[in-house]
N, C-alpha and C positions, 0 to 999 in steps of 0.2 A: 807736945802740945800742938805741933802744926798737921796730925792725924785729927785732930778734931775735928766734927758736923759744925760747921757755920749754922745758928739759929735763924731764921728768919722773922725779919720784921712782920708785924701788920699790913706795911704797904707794900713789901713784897709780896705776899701772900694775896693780897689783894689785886694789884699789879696781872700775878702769874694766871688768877681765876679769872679777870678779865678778857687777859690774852688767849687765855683756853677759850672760853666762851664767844669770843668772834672766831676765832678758828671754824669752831665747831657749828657757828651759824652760816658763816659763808661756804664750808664745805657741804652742809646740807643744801643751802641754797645751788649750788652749782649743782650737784644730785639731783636735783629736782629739776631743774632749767633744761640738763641734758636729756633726761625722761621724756620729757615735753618734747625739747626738740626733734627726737626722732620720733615720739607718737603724731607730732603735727607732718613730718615727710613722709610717715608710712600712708600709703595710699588707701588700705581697711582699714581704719583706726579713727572714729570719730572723736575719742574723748581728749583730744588737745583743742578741738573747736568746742569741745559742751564746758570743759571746766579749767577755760583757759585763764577768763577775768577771776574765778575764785583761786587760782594758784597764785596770781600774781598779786592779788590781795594779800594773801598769807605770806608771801616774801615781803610785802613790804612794811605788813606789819612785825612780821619777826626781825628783822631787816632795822627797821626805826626803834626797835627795840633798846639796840647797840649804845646809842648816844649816850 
């Protein structure tokens, strides 16, 4: 019997999807942030000045999502 799959709860299961889920938003977010910040250093590269205020929307709204 001590070969057995432990079942998991509802709150573990829930728990574990939560915790994937900010994972996987703050990893996109740092993805994205890095992007930026080299398009904003490269010196040909206007689009970290054209679509800087809509990036950082989108982080905050995926972002606030979390709570």
């Amino acid at each position: 019997m001590a070969n057995r799959k432990q079942r998991r709860t509802h709150a573990d299961v829930q728990r574990i999807h939560t915790h994937t889920e900010i994972d996987r938003r703050l990893f996109r977010a740092e993805r994205l942030v890095r992007c930026m910040y080299f398009e904003a250093i490269s010196d040909s590269s206007p689009v970290a000045e054209l679509c800087m205020s809509s990036v950082l929307s989108y982080l905050a709204d995926d972002l606030r999502d979390l709570r």
